[in-house]
C-alpha positions as CSV (number, residue, x, y, z in Angstrom):
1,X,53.6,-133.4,-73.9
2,X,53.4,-130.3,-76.1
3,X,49.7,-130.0,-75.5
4,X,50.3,-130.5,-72.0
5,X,52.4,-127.2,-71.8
6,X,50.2,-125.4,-73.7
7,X,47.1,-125.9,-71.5
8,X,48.9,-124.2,-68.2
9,X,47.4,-121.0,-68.3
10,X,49.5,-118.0,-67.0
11,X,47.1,-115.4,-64.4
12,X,46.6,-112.6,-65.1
13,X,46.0,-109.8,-63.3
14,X,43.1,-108.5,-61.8
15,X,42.3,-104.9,-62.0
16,X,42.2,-103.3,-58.9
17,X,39.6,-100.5,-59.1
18,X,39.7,-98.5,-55.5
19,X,40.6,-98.9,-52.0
20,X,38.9,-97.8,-49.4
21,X,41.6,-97.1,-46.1
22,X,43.6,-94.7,-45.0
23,X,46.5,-95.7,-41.6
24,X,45.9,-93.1,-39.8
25,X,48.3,-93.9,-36.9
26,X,51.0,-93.0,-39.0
27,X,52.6,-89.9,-37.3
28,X,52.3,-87.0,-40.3
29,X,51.1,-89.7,-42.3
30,X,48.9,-87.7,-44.7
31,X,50.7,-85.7,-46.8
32,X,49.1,-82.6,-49.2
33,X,51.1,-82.6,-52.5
34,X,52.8,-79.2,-53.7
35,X,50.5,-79.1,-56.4
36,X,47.5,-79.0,-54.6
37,X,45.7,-81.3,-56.4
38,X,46.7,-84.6,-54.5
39,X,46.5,-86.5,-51.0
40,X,49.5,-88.8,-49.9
41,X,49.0,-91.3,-47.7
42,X,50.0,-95.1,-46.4
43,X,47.8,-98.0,-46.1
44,X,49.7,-100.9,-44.9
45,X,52.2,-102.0,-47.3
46,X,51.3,-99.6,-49.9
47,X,51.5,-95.4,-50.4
48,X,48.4,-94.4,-51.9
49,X,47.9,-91.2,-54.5
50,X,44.8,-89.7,-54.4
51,X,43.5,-87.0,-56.5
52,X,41.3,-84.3,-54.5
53,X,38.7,-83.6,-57.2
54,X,38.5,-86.5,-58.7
55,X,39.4,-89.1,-56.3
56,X,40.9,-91.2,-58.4
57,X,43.9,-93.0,-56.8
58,X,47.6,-94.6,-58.0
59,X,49.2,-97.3,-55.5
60,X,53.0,-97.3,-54.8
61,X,53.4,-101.0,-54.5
62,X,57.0,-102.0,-53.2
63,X,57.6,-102.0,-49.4
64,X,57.8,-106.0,-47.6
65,X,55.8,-104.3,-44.5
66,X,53.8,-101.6,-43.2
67,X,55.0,-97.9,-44.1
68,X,55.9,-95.9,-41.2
69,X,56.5,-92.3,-42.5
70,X,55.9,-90.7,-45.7
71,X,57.6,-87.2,-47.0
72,X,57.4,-85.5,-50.0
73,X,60.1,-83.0,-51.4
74,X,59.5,-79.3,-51.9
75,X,59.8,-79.6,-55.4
76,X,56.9,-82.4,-55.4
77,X,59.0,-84.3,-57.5
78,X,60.0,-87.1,-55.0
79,X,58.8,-89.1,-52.5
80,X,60.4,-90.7,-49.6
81,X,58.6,-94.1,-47.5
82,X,60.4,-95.7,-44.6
83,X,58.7,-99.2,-43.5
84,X,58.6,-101.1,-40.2
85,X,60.4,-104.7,-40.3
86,X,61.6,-107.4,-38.1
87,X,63.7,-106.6,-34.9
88,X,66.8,-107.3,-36.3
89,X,65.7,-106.9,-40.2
90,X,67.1,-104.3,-42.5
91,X,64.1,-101.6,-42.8
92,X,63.7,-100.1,-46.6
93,X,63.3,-96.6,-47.2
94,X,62.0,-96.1,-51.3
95,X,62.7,-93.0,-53.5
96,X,59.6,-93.0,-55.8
97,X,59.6,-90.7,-58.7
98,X,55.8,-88.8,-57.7
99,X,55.2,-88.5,-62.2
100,X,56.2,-91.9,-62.7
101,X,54.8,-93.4,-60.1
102,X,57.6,-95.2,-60.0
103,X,60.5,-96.4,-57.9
104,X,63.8,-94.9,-58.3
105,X,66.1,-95.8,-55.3
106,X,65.8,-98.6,-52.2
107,X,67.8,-97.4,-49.3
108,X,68.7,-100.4,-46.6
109,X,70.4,-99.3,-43.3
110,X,68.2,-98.7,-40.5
111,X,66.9,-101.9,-38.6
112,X,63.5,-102.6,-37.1
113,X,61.9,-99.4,-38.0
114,X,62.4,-95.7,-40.0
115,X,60.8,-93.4,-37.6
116,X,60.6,-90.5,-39.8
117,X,62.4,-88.9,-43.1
118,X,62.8,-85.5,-44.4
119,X,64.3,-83.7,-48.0
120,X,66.4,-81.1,-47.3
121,X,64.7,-77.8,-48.9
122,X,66.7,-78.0,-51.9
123,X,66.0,-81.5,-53.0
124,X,69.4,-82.5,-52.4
125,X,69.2,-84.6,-49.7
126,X,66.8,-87.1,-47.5
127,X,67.4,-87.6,-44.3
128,X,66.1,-90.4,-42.2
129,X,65.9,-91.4,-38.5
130,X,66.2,-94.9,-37.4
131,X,63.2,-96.5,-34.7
132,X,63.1,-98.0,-32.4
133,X,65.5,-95.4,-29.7
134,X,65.5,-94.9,-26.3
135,X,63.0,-92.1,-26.0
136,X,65.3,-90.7,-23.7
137,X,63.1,-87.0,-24.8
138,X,66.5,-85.4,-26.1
139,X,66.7,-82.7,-28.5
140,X,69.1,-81.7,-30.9
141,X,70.1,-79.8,-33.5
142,X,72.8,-81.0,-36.6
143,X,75.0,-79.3,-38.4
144,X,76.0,-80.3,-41.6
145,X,80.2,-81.1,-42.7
146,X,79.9,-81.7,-46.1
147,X,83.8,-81.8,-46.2
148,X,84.1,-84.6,-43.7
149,X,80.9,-86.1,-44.7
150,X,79.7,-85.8,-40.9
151,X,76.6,-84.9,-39.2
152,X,77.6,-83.5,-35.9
153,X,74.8,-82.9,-32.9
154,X,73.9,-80.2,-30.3
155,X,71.9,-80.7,-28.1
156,X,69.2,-78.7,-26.4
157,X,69.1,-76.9,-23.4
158,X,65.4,-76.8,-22.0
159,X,66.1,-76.6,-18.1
160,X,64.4,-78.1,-15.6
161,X,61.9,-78.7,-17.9
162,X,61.8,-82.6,-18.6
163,X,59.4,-83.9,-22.2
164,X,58.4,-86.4,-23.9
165,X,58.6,-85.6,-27.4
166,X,55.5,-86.4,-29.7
167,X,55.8,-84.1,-32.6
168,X,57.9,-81.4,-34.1
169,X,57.4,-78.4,-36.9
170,X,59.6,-75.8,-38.0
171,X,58.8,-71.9,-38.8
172,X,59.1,-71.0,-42.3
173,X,61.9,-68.5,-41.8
174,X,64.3,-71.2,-39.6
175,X,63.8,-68.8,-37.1
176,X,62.3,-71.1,-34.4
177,X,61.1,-74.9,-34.3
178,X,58.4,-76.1,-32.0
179,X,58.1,-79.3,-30.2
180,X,54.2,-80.9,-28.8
181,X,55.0,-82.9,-26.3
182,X,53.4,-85.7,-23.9
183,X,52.4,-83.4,-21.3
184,X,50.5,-81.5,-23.4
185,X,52.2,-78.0,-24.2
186,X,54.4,-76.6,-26.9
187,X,58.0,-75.9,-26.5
188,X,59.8,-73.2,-28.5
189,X,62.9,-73.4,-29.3
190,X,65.5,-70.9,-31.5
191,X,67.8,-73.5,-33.3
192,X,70.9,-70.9,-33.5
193,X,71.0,-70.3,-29.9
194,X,69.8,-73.9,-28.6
195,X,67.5,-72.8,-26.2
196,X,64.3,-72.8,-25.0
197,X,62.1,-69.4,-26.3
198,X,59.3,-69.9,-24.7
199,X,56.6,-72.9,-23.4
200,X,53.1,-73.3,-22.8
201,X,50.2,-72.8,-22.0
202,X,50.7,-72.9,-18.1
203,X,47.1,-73.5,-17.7
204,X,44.6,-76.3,-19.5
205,X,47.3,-78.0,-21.3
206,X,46.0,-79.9,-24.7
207,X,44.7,-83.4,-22.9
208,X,46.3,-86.6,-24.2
209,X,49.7,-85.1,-25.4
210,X,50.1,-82.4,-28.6
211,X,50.0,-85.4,-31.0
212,X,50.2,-82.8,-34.5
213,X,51.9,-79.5,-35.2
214,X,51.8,-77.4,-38.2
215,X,53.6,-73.8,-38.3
216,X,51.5,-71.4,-41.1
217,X,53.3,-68.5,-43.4
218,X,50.8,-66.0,-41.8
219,X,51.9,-67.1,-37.9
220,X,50.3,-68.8,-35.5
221,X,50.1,-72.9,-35.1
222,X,47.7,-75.4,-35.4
223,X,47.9,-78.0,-33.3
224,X,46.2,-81.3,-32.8
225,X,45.7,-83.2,-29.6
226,X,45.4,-86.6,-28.6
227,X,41.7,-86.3,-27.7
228,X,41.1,-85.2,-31.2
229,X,41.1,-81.2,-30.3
230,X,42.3,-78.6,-33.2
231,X,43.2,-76.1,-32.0
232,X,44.8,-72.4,-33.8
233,X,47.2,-70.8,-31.5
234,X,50.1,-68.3,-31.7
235,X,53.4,-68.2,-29.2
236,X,53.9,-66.8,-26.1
237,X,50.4,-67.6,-24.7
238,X,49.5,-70.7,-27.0
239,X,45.3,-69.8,-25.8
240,X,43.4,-71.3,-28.9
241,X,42.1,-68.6,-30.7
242,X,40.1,-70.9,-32.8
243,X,38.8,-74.7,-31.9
244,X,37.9,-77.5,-33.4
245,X,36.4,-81.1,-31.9
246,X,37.1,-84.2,-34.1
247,X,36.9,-88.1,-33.8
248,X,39.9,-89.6,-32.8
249,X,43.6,-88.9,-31.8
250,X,44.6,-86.5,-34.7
251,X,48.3,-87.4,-36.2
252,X,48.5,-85.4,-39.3
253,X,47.9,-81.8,-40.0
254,X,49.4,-80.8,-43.6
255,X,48.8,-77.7,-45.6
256,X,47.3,-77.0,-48.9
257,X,49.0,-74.3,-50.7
258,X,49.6,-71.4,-47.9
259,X,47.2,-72.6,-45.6
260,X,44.1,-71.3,-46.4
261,X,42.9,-74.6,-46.4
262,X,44.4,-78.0,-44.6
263,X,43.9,-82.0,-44.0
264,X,44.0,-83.6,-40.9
265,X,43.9,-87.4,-40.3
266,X,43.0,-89.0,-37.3
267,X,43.9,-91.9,-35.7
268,X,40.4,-93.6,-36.4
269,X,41.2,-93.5,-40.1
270,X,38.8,-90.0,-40.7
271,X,40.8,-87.5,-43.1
272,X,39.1,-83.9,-42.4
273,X,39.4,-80.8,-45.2
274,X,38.8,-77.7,-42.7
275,X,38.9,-74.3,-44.4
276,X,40.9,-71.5,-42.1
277,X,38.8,-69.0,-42.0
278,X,35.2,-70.5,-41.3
279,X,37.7,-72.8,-39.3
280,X,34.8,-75.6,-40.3
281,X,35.4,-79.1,-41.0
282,X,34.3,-81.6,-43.4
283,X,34.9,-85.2,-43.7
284,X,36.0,-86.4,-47.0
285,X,37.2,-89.8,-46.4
286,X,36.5,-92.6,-43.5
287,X,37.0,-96.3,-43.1
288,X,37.4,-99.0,-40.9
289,X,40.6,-98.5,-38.4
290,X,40.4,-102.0,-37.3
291,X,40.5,-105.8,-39.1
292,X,37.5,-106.0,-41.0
293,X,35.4,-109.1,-40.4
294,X,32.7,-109.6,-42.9
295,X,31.7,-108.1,-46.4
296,X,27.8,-108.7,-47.7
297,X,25.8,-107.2,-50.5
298,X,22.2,-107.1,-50.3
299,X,20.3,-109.7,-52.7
300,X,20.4,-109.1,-56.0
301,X,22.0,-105.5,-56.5
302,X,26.0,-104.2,-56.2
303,X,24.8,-101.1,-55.1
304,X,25.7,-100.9,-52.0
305,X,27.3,-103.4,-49.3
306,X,28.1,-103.3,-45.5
307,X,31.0,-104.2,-43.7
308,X,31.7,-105.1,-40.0
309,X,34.4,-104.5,-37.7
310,X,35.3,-103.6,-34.3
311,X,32.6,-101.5,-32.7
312,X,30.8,-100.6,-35.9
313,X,28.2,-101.8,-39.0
314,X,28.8,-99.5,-42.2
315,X,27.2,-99.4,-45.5
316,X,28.9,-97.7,-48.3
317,X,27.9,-96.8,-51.9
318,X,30.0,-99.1,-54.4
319,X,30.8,-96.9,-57.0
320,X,31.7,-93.9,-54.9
321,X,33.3,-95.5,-52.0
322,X,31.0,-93.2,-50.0
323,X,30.4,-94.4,-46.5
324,X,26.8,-94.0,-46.6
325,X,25.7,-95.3,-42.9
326,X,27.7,-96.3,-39.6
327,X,26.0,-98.3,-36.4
328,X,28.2,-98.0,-33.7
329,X,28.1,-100.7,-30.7
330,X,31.0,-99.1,-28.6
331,X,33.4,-101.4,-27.4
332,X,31.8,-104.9,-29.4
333,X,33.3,-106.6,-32.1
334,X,30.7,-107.6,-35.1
335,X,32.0,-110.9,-36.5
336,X,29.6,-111.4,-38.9
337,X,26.4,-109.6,-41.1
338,X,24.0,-110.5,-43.6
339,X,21.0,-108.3,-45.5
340,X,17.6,-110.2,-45.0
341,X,16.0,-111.1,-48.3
342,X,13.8,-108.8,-47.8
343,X,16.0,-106.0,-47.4
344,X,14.6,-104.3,-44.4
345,X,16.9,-105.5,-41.9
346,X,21.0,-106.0,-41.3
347,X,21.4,-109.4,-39.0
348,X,24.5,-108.9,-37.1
349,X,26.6,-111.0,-34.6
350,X,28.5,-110.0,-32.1
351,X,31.2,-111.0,-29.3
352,X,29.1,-110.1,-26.4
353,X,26.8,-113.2,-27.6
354,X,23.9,-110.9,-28.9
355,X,22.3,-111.2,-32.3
356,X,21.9,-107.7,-33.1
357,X,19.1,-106.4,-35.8
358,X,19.1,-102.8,-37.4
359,X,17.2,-101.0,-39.9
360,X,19.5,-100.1,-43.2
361,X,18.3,-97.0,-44.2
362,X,18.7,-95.5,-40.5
363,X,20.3,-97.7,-38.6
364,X,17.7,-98.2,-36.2
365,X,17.8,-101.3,-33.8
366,X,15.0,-103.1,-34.4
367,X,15.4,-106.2,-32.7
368,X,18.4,-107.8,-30.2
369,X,18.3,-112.0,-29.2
370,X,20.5,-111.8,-25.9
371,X,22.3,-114.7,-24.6
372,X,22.4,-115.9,-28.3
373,X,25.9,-117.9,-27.8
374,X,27.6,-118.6,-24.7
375,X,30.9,-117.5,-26.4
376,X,30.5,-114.9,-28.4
377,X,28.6,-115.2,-31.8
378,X,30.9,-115.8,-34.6
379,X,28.9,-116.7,-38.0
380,X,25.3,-115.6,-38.8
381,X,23.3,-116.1,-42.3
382,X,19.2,-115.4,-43.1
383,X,16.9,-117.6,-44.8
384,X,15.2,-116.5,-48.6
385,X,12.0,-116.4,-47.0
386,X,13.2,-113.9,-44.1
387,X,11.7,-116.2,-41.8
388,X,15.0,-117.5,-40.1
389,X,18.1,-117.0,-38.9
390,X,21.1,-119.7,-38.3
391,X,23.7,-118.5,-36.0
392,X,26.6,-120.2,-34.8
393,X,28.8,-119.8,-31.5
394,X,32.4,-119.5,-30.5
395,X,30.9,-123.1,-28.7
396,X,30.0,-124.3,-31.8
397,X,27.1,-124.5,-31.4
398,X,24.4,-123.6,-34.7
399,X,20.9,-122.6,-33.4
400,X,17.9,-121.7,-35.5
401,X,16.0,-119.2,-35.0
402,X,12.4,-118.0,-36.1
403,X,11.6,-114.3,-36.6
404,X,8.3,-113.2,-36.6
405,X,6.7,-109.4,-36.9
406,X,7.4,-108.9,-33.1
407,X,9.3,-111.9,-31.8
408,X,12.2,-113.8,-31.8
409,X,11.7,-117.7,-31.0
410,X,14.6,-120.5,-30.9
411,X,13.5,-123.3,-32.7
412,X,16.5,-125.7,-32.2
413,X,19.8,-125.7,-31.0
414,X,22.4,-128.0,-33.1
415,X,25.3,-128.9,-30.8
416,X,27.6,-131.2,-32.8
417,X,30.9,-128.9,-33.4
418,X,33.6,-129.2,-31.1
419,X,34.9,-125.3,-31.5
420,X,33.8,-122.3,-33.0
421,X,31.6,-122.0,-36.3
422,X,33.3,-119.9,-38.7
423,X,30.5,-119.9,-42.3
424,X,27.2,-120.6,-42.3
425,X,25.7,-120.9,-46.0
426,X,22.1,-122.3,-46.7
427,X,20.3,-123.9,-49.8
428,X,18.5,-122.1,-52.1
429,X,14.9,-124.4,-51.0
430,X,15.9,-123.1,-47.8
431,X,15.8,-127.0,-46.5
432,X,19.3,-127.3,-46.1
433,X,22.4,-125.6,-44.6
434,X,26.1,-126.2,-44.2
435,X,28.3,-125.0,-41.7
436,X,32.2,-124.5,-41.0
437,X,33.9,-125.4,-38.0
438,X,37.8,-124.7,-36.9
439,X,37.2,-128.2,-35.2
440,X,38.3,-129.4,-38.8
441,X,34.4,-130.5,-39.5
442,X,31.8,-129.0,-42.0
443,X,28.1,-130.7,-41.2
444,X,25.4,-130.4,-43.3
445,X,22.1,-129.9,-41.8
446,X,18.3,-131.0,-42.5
447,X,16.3,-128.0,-41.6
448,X,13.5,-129.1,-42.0
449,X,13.6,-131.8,-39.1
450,X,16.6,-130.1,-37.8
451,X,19.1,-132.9,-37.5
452,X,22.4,-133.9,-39.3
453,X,22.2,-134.8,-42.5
454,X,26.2,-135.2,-43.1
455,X,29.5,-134.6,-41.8
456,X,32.8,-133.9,-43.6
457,X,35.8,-134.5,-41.8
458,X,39.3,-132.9,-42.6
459,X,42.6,-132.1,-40.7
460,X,41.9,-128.5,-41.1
461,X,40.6,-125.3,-39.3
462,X,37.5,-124.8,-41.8
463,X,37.1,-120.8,-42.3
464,X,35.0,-120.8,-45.0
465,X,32.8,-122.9,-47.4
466,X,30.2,-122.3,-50.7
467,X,27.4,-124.1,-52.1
468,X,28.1,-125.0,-55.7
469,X,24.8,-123.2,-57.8
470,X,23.5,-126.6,-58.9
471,X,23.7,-127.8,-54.6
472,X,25.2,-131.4,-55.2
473,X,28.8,-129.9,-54.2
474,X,30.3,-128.0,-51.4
475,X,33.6,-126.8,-51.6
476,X,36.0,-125.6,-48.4
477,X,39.0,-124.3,-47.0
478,X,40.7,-123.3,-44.2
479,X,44.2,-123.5,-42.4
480,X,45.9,-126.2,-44.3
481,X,45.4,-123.7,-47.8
482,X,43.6,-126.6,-49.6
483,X,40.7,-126.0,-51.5
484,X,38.5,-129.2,-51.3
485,X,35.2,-130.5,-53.2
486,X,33.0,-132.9,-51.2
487,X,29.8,-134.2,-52.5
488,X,26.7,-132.8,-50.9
489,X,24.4,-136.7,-50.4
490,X,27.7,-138.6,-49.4
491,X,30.4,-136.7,-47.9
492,X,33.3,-138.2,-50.3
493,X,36.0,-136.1,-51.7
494,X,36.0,-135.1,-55.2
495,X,39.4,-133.4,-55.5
496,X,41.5,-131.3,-53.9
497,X,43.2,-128.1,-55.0
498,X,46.6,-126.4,-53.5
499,X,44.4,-123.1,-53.0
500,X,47.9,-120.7,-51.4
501,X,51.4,-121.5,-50.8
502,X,51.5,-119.4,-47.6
503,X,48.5,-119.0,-44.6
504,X,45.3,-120.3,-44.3
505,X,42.6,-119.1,-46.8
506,X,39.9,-117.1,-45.0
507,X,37.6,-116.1,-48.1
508,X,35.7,-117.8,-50.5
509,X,32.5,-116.7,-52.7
510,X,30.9,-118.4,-56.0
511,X,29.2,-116.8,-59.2
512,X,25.5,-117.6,-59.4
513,X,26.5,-119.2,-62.4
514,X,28.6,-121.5,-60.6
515,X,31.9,-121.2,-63.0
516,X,34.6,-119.2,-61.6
517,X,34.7,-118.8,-57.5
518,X,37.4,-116.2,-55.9
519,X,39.8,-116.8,-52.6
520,X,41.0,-114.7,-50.5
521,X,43.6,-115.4,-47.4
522,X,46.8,-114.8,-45.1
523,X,48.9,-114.4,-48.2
524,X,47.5,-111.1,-48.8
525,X,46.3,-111.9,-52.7
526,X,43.1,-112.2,-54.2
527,X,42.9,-115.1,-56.6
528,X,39.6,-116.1,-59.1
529,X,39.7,-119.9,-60.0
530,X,37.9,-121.6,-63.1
531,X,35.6,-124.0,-61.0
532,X,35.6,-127.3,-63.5
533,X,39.1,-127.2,-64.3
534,X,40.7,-125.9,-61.2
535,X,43.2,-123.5,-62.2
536,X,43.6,-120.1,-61.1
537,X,43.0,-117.9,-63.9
538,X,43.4,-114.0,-62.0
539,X,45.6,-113.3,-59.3
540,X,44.9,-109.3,-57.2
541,X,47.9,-108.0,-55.4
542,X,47.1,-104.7,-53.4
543,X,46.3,-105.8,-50.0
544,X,48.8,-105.5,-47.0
545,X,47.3,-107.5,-44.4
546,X,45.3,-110.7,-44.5
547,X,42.2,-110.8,-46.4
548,X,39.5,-111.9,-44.2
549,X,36.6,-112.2,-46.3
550,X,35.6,-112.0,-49.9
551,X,32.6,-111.1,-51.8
552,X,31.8,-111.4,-55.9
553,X,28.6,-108.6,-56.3
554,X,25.2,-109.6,-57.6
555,X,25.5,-109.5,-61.2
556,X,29.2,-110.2,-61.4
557,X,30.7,-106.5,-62.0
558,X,32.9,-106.1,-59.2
559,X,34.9,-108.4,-56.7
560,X,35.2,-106.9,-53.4
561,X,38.1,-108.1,-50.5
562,X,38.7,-107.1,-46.9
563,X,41.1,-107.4,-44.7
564,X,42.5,-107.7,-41.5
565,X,44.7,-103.8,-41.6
566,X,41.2,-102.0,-42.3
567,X,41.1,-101.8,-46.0
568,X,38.5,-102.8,-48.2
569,X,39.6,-103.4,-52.3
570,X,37.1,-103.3,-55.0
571,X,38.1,-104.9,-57.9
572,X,36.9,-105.1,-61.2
573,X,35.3,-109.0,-62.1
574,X,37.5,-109.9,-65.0
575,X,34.9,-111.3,-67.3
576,X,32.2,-110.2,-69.4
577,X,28.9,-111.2,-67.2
């Protein structure tokens, strides 16, 4: 018995290493530090701390759901996160201590959502603003009554005009506070008095809404639109005076020091330094703003690896997190990539039912199969000869095809899965391949007389399945958060493992070695298993949305995980290779 106890081995930890994301339709989301020297922002659950030189980054782990607003007192001692919840659902706001990195306080009152917080100058006081209102476009002013421990409200008078109010700054003397609204133009208003001081522009009003305001020391505003305009403006006229054209609906603009030099964040997850008086931009951090499908290295280095999600391919440098390439497909979602052996081409599948092929160093198209899959492609994988590709359909059907120098010829089309093919792995000899189906089957195939070798059956959706490095094993998973070994020649079940205790598991990879394989899933946790006993020995927590796919690099250094709210995780393999 005593032995028994002994030999259940407690995880550890894995050591998370970076993240790459950044949510940038957080309204003022991206926050510059007092000191200068750091970036603030949220990504899903977390509140990341980034250093500007340096980059190297500190995660404030903490909040059940995704942050909605960040703040950060004047001091830069504190800062404040609110978090969206449940309709219904107590919504947390956390004081973290910004040297620490640590939390101080959890404040529960608001419900459903904290729409946005504030310290008061002093570092007295935070105040916060409960979601999900009316929008009824009212303005107001409190008034403090620290007596009667009361907040009392006056409201604004604008006259006829009627807004929609978007965002809001204040001038640094309290003098005035101006609103962006829907419509596109800035309303000033003097807070003593209550009324409107002025509006505008009267003419060419900022298209898609005045999204991001920021008041500078010197005078003058910057404002962003919803059409990813930045523009540098002063009151009555509000005529840009200096302009600016970035990607994507900007929704934070905050200062560095006085103002000689800002960050602005856009709503396609691109944070922009711009320098005021060359008012020229430069993009210092990008990533994916939707769920990320697929992660892939190319054989045999950790380099570099590409990711897929909606609309675009990108290749980044590992160590770096540099985004090195993007291949945009406007309006497509990739479901699925993989680096020919070879290295001279990215194989790509996508919803519209193409097989897409592009050149890695430029990102040149170099080939497209149409009419690959009648629904969509979903799974894709190359052969180690680089003289075949195996796709699979939302049909579910698996077709293999041959690629020449200049063609692209379909040598069979496998129809045996009832739904859609979700991984596609092949054999080293390149004479076998297994495939995973969410009809609850994975079927092994002969490819060298294309037919069925085998079929494993399961009350499952399979998402994803490995060859074992010796080939005489499979194993799988899917929706019912098993982990299962089959035999490769019979189909029989080996064993079965409880692989999550919450969601399916979407993500699997194995060493070459064939000792330790990783999972990754809808419990947002990246866990590295001890293949021969079955035990988890690691366990990653940093993501805040489901990991969709998961990736050990060639060479065993790093293990990298993506998921479904944009990020991609690097973390750092926890033994010696």
């Amino acid at each position: 018995m005593e032995n028994q106890i002994s030999s259940k081995t407690v995880e550890a930890e894995l050591e998370l290493e970076a993240v790459i994301g950044f949510n940038g339709h957080v309204p003022t989301g991206l926050k510059c530090h007092p000191d200068q020297e750091h970036l603030i922002y949220p990504l899903g659950y977390t509140v990341l701390i980034q250093a500007i030189n340096t980059n190297e980054q500190n995660f404030l782990h903490g909040h059940g759901n995704n942050v909605s607003c960040v703040t950060i007192s004047n001091s830069g001692l504190y800062i404040a996160s609110g978090q969206v919840t449940f309709m219904g659902f107590k919504a947390d706001i956390i004081l973290w201590d910004f040297k620490k990195r640590e939390l101080i306080a959890r404040l529960s009152l608001h419900k459903g959502k904290v729409e946005a917080l504030a310290f008061s100058p002093n570092d007295l006081y935070l105040v916060s603003l409960g979601g999900p209102d009316d929008g009824s476009g009212t303005i107001r002013v409190w008034e403090l009554d620290l007596p009667n421990r009361k907040i009392w409200p006056t409201e604004c008078q604008t006259g006829q005009m009627k807004r929609i109010i978007m965002s809001i700054t204040m001038a640094h003397d309290d003098s005035f506070f101006y609103l962006g609204t829907t419509t596109g133009d800035i309303l000033k208003m003097n807070p003593k008095t209550k009324l409107l001081a002025d509006a505008g522009p009267a003419k060419d009003k900022f298209s898609l809404g005045v999204s991001a305001l920021k008041c500078l020391k010197m005078g003058g505003l910057l404002v962003g639109s919803g059409a990813g305009l930045l523009i540098f403006c002063k009151s009555p006229s509000y005529k840009p005076l200096k302009k600016l054209q970035l990607q994507g609906r900007i929704t934070s603009i905050t200062l560095r020091g006085e103002g000689h030099q800002f960050f602005v964040g856009t709503e396609e997850s691109h944070i922009y330094r711009v320098n005021f008086t060359d008012f020229k931009e430069t993009l210092i951090m990008t990533c994916h703003f939707e769920a990320v499908q697929d992660i892939v290295f190319p054989f045999g280095t950790a380099e570099l690896f590409a990711t897929c999600a909606k609309m675009d391919i990108r290749v980044w440098h590992t160590v770096s997190n540099r985004e090195l390439l993007r291949i945009t497909v406007p309006n497509m979602t990739c479901h699925s990539i993989d680096f020919m052996r070879d290295g001279k081409s990215i194989v790509s599948a996508w919803d519209d039912g193409k097989i897409r092929a592009f050149a890695p160093e430029t990102g040149r198209l170099m080939y497209v199969i149409d009419n690959a899959h009648r629904i969509g492609v979903t799974a894709i994988t190359t052969t180690s000869d680089c003289k075949r590709v195996i796709s699979g359909g939302g049909e579910g059907e698996v077709r293999v095809w041959q690629i020449g120098c200049q063609t692209q010829k379909l040598e069979e089309a496998l129809k045996e899965h009832k739904s859609s093919v979700s991984c596609i792995r092949v054999k080293k000899n390149n004479e076998e391949c297994v495939t995973a189906s969410t009809d609850g089957t994975c079927i092994i195939w002969d490819l060298v007389h294309l037919r069925r070798n085998q079929m494993i059956l399961a009350n499952t959706l399979f998402q994803c399945v490995c060859y074992h490095p010796e080939e005489f094993q499979i194993i799988a998973s899917g929706t019912n958060r098993k982990i299962s070994y089959w035999e490769v020649c019979d189909g029989s079940v080996i064993r079965e493992l409880e692989g999550s205790s919450s969601g399916s598991i979407n993500g699997m990879d194995i060493t070459a070695e064939g000792v330790y394989f990783v999972t990754g899933g809808s419990d947002h946790l990246v866990k590295v298993w001890d293949y021969n006993e079955g035990e988890v020995t690691h366990v990653g927590v940093g993501h805040s949305g489901s990991i969709t796919r998961i990736r050990i690099s060639p060479g065993n250094q790093y293990i990298i995980s993506v998921s479904a709210d944009g990020a991609i995780v690097r973390w750092k393999y926890p033994f010696a290779s």
